[in-house]
C-alpha positions in Angstrom: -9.4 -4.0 8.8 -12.1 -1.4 9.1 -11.2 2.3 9.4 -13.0 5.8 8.6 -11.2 8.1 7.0 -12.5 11.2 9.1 -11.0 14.5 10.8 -7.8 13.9 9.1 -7.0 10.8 10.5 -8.1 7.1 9.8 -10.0 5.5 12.6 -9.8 2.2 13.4 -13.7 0.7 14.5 -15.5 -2.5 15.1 -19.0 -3.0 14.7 -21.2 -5.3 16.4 -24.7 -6.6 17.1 -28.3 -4.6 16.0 -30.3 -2.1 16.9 -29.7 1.5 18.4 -26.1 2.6 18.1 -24.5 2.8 21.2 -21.0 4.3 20.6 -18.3 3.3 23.3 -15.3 5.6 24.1 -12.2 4.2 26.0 -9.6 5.8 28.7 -6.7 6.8 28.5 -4.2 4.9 26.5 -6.7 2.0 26.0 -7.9 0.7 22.7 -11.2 -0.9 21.6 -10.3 -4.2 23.4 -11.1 -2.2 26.7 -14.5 -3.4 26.3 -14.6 -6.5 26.1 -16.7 -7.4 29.5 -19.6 -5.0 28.1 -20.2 -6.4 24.1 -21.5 -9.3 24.8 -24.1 -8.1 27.2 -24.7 -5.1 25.0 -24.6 -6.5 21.1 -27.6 -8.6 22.6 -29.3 -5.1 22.3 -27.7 -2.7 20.6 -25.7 -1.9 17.1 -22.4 -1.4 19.7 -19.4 0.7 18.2 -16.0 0.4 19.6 -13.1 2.3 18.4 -9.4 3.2 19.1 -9.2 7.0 19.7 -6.5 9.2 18.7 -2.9 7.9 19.1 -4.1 4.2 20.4 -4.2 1.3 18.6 -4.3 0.9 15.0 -5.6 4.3 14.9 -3.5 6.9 13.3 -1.2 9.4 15.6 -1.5 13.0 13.9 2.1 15.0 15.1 0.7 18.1 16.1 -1.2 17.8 19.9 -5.0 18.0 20.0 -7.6 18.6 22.6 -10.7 16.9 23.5 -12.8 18.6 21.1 -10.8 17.5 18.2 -11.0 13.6 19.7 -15.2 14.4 20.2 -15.1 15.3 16.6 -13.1 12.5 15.8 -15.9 10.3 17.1 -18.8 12.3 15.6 -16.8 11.8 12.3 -16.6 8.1 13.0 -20.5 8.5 13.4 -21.0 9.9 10.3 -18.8 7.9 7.8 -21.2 4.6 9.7 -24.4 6.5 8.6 -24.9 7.1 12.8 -27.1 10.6 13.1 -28.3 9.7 16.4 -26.2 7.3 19.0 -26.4 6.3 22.7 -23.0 7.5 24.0 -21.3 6.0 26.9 -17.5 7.4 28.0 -15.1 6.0 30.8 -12.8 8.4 32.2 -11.1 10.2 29.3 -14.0 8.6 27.2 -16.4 10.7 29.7 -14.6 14.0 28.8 -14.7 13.3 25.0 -18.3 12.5 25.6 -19.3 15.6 27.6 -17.7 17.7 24.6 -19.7 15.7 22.2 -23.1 16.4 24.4 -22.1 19.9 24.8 -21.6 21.0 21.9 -23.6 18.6 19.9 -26.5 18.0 21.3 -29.0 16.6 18.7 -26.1 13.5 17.5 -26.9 12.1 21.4 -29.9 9.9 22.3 -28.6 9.1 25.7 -25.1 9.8 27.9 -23.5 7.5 30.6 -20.4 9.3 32.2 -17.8 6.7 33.6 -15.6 7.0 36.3 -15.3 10.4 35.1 -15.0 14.4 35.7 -15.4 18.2 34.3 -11.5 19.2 35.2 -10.2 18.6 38.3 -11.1 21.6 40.1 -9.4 20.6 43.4 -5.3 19.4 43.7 -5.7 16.9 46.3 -8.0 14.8 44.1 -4.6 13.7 42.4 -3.5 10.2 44.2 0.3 10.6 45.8 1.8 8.2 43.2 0.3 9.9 40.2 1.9 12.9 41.2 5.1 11.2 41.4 5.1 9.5 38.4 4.0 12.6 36.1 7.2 14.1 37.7 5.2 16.9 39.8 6.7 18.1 43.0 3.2 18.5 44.4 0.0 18.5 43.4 -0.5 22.1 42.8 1.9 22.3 40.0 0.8 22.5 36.6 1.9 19.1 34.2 4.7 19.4 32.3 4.3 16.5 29.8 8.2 16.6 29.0 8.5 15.4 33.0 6.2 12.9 32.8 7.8 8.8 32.8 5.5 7.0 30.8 5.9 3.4 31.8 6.3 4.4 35.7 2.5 6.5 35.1 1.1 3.8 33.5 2.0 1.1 36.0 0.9 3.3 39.0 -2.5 4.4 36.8 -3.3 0.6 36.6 -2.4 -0.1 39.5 -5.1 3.0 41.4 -7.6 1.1 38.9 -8.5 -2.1 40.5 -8.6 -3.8 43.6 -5.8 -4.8 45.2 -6.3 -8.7 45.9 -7.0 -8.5 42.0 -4.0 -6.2 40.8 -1.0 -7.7 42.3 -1.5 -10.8 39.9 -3.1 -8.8 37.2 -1.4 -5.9 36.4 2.1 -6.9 35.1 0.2 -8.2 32.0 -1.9 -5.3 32.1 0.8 -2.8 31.8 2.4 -4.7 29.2 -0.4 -4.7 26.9 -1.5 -1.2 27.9 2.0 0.2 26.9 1.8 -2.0 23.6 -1.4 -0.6 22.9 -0.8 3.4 23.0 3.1 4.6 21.9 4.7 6.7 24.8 3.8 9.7 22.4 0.3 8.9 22.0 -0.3 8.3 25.9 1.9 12.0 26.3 -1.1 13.7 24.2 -4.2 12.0 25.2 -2.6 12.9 29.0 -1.8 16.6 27.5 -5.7 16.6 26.0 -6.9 15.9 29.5 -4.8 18.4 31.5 -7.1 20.9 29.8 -10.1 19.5 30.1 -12.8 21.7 32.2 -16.5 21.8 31.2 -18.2 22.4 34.6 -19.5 25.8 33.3 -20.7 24.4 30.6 -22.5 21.1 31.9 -25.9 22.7 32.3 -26.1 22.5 28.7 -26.4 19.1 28.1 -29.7 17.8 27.4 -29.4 14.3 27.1 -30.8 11.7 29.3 -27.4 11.2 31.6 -26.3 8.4 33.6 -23.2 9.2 35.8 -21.8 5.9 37.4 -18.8 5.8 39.7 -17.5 3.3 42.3 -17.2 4.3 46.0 -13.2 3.4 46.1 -12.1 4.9 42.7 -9.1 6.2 43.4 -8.3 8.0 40.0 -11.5 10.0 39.7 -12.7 10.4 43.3 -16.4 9.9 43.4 -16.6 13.1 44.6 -16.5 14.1 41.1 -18.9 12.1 39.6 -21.1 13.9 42.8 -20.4 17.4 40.5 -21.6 16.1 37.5 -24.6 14.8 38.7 -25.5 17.3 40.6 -24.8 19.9 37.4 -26.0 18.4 34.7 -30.1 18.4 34.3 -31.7 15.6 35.9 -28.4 13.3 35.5 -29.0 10.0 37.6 -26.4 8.8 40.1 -25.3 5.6 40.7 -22.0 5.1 43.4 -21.5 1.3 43.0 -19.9 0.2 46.4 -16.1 -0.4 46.8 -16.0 -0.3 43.1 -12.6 0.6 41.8 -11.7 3.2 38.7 -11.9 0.1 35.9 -15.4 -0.2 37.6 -16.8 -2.1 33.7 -13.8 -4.3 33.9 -14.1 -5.4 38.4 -17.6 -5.2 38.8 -18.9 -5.4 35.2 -22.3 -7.6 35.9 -23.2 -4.9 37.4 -22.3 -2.2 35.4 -23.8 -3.5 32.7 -27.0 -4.2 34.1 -27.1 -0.2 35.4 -26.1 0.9 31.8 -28.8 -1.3 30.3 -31.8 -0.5 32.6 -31.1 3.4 32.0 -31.3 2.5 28.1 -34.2 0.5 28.5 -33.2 -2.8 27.3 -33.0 -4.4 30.8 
């Protein structure tokens, strides 16, 4: 079983194919498995790294809480124990914000940056959907989270359940939640959700210098496209691609063609 020992943590991490690294970070709660509609279209090209962040997996759970620095140095540690100065970085939703921080503040480790289904910090309320802010135990959705309130088996159901399309959720996501809860402990999903409630980078977006590709679906109703619209239009000469009626698990719905618009903005298609 591979694992780095790095940041104070051991991380668990799968290698595969050759070539450029590309470096792969999941959502929240998910574990490397996440990917599994992208390797093999992308180990064709690329050495592909897939890991389980922070509190996931068979990754270790530090007690203390952490931010999404720590979890972008977490991944640049992973980097460096592989012998990976310089990777392709692509992030999907909480993978985007733990990729931003990595571009952001590290600059010269990134070749090129695709952005998820993704945001800077939810600068608007009403970009919260109705049944989030019911199952993270908010009265509306002006209230600040209090993790304490939050029902982790009611938020993931009704996360998974914003993430796909409805014909293919209502047969899907009974399984889904079960792994999903198998795969991150209540207490790791509690502080990768506590990591994210203070995520904001939009000031700080106009210093990323890597190639970026933000993709988004038009019917994401997690991240509403309308953020993907910010970081495009922030970060320096970012690309944007709104896939149409594609859901918040946009690699997992529509992944032929998410992988083709990840591969022709690296080059290998």
């Amino acid at each position: 079983m591979p694992k780095a020992n790095v940041n104070g943590i051991n991380i668990y991490y799968q290698v595969h194919g050759q070539g450029e690294p590309l470096i792969l970070v999941t959502g929240l709660g998910a574990d490397h498995s996440t990917w599994f509609r992208q390797l093999p279209a992308f180990r064709k090209h690329y050495r592909v790294i897939t890991f389980d962040s922070r509190g996931v997996g068979k990754t270790d759970m530090p007690e203390q809480p952490w931010d999404l620095k720590t979890m972008a140095e977490d991944t640049l540690g992973l980097m460096d124990h592989l012998g990976v100065d310089k990777a392709h970085v692509l992030g999907l939703s909480l993978g985007g914000m733990i990729a931003q921080e990595m571009a952001i503040n590290h600059p010269e480790r990134l070749k090129k940056l695709i952005l998820a289904s993704t945001h800077s910090g939810r600068d608007n309320p009403n970009d919260i959907h109705p049944q989030m802010i019911k199952a993270y135990g908010l009265r509306d959705a002006s209230d600040k989270l209090d993790i304490s309130q939050v029902d982790v088996t009611r938020s993931t159901k009704a996360m998974i359940s914003l993430s796909f399309n409805k014909r293919l959720y209502r047969w899907l996501m009974p399984l889904l939640a079960r792994g999903y809860i198998k795969s991150a402990s209540p207490e790791g999903f509690l502080k990768q959700l506590e990591a994210i409630s203070g995520h904001s980078t939009l000031d700080r977006l106009h210093l990323i210098k890597a190639p970026t590709l933000v993709i988004t679906g038009t019917g994401d109703k997690i991240v509403p496209p309308r953020q993907s619209e910010v970081l495009a239009s922030t970060i320096p000469n970012a690309r944007l691609v709104m896939v149409e009626g594609g859901a918040h698990a946009l690699n997992f719905e529509m992944s032929g063609r998410f992988n083709r618009e990840v591969l022709a903005f690296l080059g290998a298609a």
